[in-house]
Each structure stands twice: as structure tokens, then as C-alpha cells.
C-alpha positions in Angstrom: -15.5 -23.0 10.5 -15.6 -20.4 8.1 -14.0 -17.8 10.7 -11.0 -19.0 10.2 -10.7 -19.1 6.3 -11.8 -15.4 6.2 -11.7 -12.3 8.3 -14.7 -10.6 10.3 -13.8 -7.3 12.5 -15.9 -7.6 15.5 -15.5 -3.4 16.8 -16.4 -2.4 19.7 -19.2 0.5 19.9 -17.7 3.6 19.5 -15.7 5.4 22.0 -14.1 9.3 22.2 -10.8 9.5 20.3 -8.2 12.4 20.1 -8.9 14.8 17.4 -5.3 14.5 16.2 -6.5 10.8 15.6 -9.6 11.8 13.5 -8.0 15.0 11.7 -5.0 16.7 10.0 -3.9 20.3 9.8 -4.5 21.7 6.5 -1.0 21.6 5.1 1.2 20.1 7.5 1.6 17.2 5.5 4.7 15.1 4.0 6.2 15.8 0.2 7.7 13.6 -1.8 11.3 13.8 -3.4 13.3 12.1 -5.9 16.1 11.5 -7.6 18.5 9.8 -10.3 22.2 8.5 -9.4 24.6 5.9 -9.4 25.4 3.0 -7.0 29.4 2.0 -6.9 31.6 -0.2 -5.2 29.4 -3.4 -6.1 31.2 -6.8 -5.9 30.6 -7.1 -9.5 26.6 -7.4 -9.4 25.9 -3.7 -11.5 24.3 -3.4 -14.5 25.2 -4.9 -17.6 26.1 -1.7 -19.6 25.6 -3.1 -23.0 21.5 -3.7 -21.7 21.8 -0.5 -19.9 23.4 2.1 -21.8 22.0 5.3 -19.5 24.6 3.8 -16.8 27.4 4.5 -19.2 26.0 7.8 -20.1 25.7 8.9 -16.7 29.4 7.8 -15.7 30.8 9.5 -18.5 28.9 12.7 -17.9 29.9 12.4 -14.0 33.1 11.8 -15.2 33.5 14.6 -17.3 32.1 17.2 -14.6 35.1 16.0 -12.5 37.6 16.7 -15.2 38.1 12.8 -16.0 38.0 12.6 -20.2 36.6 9.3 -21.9 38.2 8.9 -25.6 35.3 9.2 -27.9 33.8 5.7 -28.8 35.5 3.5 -25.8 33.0 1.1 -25.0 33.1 0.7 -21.2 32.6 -2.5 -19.4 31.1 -1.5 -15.6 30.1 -4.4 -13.2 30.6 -2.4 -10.4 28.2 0.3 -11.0 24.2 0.4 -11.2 22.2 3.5 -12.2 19.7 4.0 -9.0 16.4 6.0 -8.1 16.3 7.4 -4.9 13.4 8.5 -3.3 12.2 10.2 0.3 10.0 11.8 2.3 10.3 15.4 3.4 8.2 15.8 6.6 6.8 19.0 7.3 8.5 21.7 9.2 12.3 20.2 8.7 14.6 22.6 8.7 18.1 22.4 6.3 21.2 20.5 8.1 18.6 18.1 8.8 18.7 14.3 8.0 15.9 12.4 6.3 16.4 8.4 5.1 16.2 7.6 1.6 15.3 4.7 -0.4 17.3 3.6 -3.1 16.3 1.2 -5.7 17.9 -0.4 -9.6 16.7 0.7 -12.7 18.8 -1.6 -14.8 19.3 -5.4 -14.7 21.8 -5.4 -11.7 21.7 -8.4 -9.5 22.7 -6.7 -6.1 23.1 -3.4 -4.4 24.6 -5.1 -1.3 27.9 -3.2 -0.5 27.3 -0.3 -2.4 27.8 3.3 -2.3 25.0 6.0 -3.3 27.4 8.9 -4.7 25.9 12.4 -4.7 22.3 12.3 -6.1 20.0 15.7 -6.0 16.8 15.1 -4.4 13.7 17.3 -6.6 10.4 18.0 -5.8 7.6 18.1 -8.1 8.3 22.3 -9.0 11.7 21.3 -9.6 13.7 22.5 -6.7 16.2 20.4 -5.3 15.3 19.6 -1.4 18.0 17.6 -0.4 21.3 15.8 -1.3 21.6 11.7 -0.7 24.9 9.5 -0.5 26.3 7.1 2.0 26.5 3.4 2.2 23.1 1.3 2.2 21.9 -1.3 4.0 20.3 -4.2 2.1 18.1 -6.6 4.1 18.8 -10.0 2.0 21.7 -12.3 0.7 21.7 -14.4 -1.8 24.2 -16.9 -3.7 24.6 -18.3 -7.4 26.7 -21.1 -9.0 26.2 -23.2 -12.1 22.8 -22.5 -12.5 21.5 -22.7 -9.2 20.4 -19.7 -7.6 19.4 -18.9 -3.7 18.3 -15.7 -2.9 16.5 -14.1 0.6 14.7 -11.2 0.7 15.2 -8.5 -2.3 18.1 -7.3 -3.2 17.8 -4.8 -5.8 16.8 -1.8 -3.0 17.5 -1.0 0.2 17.4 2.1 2.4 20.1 4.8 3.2 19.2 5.7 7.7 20.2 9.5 7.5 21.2 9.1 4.0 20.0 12.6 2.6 20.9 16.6 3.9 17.6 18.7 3.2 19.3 21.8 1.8 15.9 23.6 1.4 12.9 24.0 3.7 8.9 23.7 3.0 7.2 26.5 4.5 3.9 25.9 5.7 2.7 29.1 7.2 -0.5 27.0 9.3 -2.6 30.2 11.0 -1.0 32.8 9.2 -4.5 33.7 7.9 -6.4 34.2 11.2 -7.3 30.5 11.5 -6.7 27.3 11.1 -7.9 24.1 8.7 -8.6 21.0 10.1 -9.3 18.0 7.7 -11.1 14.9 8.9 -9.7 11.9 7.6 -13.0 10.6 6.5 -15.8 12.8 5.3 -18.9 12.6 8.0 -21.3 15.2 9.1 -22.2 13.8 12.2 -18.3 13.9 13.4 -17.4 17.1 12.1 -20.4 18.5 13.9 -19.3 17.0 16.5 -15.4 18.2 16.7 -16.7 21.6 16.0 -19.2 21.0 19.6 -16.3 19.9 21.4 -13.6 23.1 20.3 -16.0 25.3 21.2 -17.1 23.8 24.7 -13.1 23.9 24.9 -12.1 27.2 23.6 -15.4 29.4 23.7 -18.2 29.9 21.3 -17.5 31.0 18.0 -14.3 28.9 17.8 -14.9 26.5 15.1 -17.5 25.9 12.4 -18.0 22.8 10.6 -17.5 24.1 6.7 -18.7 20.7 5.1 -18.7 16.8 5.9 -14.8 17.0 5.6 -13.6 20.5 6.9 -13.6 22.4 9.8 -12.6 26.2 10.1 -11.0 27.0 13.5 -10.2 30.9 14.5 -6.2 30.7 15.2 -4.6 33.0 18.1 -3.3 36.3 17.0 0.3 35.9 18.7 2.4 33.0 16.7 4.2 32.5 19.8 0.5 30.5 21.5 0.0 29.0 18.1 2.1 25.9 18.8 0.4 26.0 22.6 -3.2 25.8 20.7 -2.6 23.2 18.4 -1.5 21.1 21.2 -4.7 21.6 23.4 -6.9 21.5 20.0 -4.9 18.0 19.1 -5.7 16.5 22.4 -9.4 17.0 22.7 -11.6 13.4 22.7 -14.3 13.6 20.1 -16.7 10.7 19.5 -17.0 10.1 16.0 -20.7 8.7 14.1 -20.3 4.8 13.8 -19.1 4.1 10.2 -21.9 3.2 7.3 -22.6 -0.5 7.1 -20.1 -2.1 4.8 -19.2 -5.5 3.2 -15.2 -5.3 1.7 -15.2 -8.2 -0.7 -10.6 -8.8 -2.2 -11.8 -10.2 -5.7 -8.3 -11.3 -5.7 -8.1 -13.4 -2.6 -11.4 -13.8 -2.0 -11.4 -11.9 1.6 -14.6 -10.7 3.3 -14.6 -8.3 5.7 -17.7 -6.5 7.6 -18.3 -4.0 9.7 -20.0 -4.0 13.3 -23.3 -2.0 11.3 -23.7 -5.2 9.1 -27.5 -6.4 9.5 -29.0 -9.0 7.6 -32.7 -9.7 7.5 -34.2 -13.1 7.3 -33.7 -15.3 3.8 -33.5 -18.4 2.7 -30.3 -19.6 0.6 -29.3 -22.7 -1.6 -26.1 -23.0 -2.8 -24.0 -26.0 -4.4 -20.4 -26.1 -5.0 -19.6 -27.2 -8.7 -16.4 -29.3 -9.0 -14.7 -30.1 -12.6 -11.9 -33.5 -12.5 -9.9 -33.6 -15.7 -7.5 -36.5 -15.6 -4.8 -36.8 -18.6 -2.9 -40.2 -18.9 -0.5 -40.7 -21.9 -0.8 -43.8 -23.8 1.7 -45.6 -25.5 1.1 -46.2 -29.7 3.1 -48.8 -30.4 3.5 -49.6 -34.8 3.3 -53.2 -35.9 7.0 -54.8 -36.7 8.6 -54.1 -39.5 5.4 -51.6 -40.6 8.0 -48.8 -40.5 5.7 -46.7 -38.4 7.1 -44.5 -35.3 6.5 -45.5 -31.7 4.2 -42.2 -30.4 2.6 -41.1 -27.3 -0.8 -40.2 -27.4 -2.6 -38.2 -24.3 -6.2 -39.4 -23.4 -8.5 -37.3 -21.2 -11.2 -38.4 -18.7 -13.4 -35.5 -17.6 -16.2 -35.7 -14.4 -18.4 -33.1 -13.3 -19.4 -33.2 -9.7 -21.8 -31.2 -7.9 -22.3 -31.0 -4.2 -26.0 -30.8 -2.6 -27.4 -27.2 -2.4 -30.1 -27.6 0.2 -32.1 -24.5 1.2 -31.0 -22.9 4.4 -32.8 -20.4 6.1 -30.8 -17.4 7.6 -32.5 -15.4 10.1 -32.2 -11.9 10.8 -29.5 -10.7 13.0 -29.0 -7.4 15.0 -25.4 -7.8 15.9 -22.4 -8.9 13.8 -22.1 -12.1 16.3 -25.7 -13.1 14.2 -24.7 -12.1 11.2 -21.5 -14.6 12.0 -23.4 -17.4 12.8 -26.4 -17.3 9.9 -23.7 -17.1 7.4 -21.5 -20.2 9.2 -24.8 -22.5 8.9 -24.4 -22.3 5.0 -20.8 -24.3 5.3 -19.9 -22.0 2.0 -16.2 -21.5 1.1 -14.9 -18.3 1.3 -15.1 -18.0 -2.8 -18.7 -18.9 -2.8 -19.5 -16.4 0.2 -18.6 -13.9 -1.9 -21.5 -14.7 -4.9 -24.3 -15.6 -1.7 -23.4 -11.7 -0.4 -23.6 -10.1 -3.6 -27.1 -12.3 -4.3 -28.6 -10.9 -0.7 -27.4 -7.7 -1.4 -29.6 -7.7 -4.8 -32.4 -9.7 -3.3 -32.5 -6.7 -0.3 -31.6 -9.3 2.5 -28.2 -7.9 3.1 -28.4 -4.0 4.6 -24.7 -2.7 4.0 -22.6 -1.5 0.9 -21.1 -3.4 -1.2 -17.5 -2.9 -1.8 -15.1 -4.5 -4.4 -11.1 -4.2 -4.0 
């Protein structure tokens, strides 16, 4: 069956979900940091530094900062060391002292971080600033082996992550209600649901609470004492709202050829031919062999034999469905691959058969 060779997501109608499910705080939210450093103590899996001269440059100016002089001109050979970036995520409200993991991944040509050591690398956020300091040992998930040619290799081994691997040395203020109220953001942009979470805070917290701004935001009065702030949020968070059942949508992977539809998918009733079209072209080398003594060269010439098959297209009639289970089943009866499914969808869709959007990832 065709079930199997693609995906369709039967849901379930739609129930009440948490509001810290359906919404975010306007600006508690995560920021990206990164960083540039080196990776030492390799088993002789670094960079090659004549492919990689910023790995060079970087010791050297490391090097220097530490007192450690390099004569002008030395050429040095590294196999120990890879020039790295590091990256993170600052969550909101993290306070310095704290620890955050880190990511640490080659720039250059090295083979392997397994066994190495992240020295002190400044973590900067996009003004600038640095957030946070990285360096400790890292864990690789893989292994791999090489020997005349032959290579085995699990897993990647060119980045790995740092647990605890980074100090935050500065903080992200995010001053949530400092303004007499606070932002909620719905995570996807619907009236109907942000009419409704705006309903259920004020059945919850009185009239007047919250307004729906737009299809996305809602404004919510905050409490005048910080101290019930935290309190609030945490009653706000935990109140069920049912959200508006999504728009009908088809999600067509041009790349794999996945289909996915939504429970609002309807189809009305059509009637569909379709023939697969297969092309055979078989190559076999045959042998040119010169006359004796003609002087002529013993060649191999390729012939091809090419056949064009097409299957039988018969007109099937899909009736109209009003659940996905019908939609399902019509669809099944055409026997189509998931490849060809995708060209009969986007043909009902122009033809008006198919009542859902249209969406190509």
C-alpha cells in the first residue's frame, strides 16, 4: 500500500493545550554565541599547516601573548593542533559563574578532534561582547581507523561537544513586565487562537487583562510588584486554550518525494488516469577484432539497446471524502508511487478537486 511508502498524519480533533505550549514571552528567548580557537593535544590528526596557514598564525600570535617568541620565517610543522569554531547557546536569564555546553567544530582539513583540548576561546555575541569563555576536553561520538588506503570511519569526527564547556562571564538582561505588561507571541499567527487565549486570561485574571493586538500578539497587563511577576507568569503559562484547527495543507519534499496532509484535507469527487513511463537502456561492449596481419588494433566498441515502456493509465474515479481516512483510501485505489502522487495532487489542486494548500519544501 501506499501508506507505507509515504507518510499521512492522522490528528486527532483539537483539544485544549497549555498556553506556554502555544506562546512565548516576548523576549525570553535563547542568543547565539561564537567563537574562534584552537584544539591541541590531537594524536597527530590536526590540520595540515601548509593547507591551513590561519592555524599557524593563530599559534604564533597565542604564542607570542604568553611570552613564547617564534624566529621570524620558521616554518612550523603542527599535527597536533586544529584551528576550531565554537559555538553555544545562551539561554535567557543565566546568570555569570554559570555553565553552558558548547559545540566545537574544524575549520581546516584535520582528520580528528578525538582527544583534544579546546584551549581558552572567547565566546561573542552579535554586538560584539564577549558572553562567555570555553575550554575543556571534548567528547567525540565516533572512531575511526586508516591503513594503506583503506579507511573506516563511524560517526563524524571533525566536531563534538564540550558538557559544561563554557563560563558565561556576562548576563542578558531581559527586563519581561518592566513596562506595565507583558508580550505574549503565538508560535503560529491565527486570529481565532489569539482571540481565544486573550478569552481565557481574562476569564482567569479579570476583564481587561489581555487584548489580542493582531493574529500573532497578545498584550497582557503585568503586576505592579516584580516580586508576583514570576507568580503570574506561572498561572498565565498554565492556562489550557483551544487553538482554531490548522488550514488545510498538502507538504509535498521535492527532494524525497514525501507527502504529508493534514486532518482538514478534503477532496471532492474526480476522475484520474495516470501511467507510469519507464526508460531501459542496456549497454554491452563488443569486441572489434582486426583481420591478421592488417596491422589494425583490437578495440572495444559499446552498443546500446534502448526500450520505452509504459504502464496502463486507466481512469479511476476518486470520490469525495470528508475525513482524512477517505481521502486515504481514494488516493490508495490509484496504485500511484509516491513520485507520481506528487504530479496527480498538484493536477487536482489546479483542476479544483483538491481543497488544501499546496506546499513545496
Amino acid at each position: 500500500m501506499l501508506v507505507a511508502a509515504y507518510l499521512f498524519v492522522l490528528s486527532a480533533p483539537a483539544r485544549a493545550e497549555r498556553l506556554k505550549e502555544l506562546a512565548s514571552v516576548q523576549g525570553v528567548r535563547d542568543n547565539p554565541i561564537i567563537g574562534y580557537g584552537l584544539m591541541v593535544g590531537l594524536d597527530g590528526t590536526g590540520d595540515q599547516t601548509m593547507q591551513t596557514p590561519f592555524t599557524t598564525q593563530s599559534l604564533a600570535n597565542m604564542l607570542a601573548q604568553l611570552g613564547v617568541t617564534i624566529p621570524e620565517g620558521k616554518n612550523m610543522q603542527l599535527k597536533n593542533v586544529a584551528a576550531v569554531m565554537v559555538t553555544a547557546t545562551l539561554p535567557p536569564f543565566v546568570r555569570p559563574g554559570q555553565s553552558i555546553d558548547v559545540t566545537v567544530s574544524s575549520m581546516g582539513n584535520a582528520k580528528s578532534l578525538r582527544g583534544g583540548t579546546l584551549l581558552m576561546t572567547p565566546l561573542k555575541g552579535a554586538d560584539g561582547q564577549v558572553y562567555a569563555i570555553a575550554q575543556g576536553n571534548m567528547v567525540v561520538g565516533g572512531a575511526g581507523a586508516s591503513a594503506n588506503g583503506s579507511k573506516v570511519q563511524v560517526n563524524q569526527l571533525s566536531s563534538g561537544r564540550i558538557p559544561n564547556g563554557a563560563l558565561v562571564e556576562r548576563a542578558v538582561e531581559a527586563p519581561v513586565g518592566s513596562d506595565g505588561a507583558f508580550t505574549l507571541e503565538l508560535n503560529r499567527s491565527d486570529f481565532g487562537t489569539a482571540q481565544r487565549a486573550a478569552e481565557a486570561i481574562n476569564r482567569s485574571f479579570g476583564a481587561g487583562s489581555a487584548d489580542a493586538m493582531d493574529a500573532r500578539v497578545i498584550r497582557v497587563r503585568a503586576p505592579e510588584s516584580p516580586a508576583e511577576r514570576v507568580s503570574f507568569l506561572a498561572r498565565l503559562e498554565s492556562l489550557e486554550v483551544t487553538p482554531t484547527q490548522a488550514p488545510a495543507r498538502v507538504v509535498i519534499n521535492a527532494r524525497t518525494g514525501s507527502v504529508v496532509m493534514n486532518q482538514a484535507v478534503r477532496v471532492s469527487d474526480c476522475a484520474v488516469a495516470h501511467g507510469s513511463l519507464s526508460v531501459v537502456i542496456d549497454t554491452q561492449p563488443v569486441i572489434s577484432q582486426p583481420a591478421p596481419f592488417s596491422g589494425g588494433n583490437t578495440v572495444a566498441v559499446p552498443t546500446s539497446q534502448i526500450s520505452l515502456n509504459q504502464g496502463s493509465g486507466a481512469l479511476q474515479v476518486i470520490k469525495g471524502g470528508a475525513s482524512l481516512a477517505d481521502v486515504v483510501k481514494g488516493l490508495n485505489a490509484l496504485g500511484a508511487n509516491p513520485q507520481d502522487l506528487v504530479s496527480i495532487l498538484q493536477a487536482m489542486k489546479s483542476a479544483g478537486a483538491l481543497r488544501a494548500e499546496l506546499e513545496i519544501i
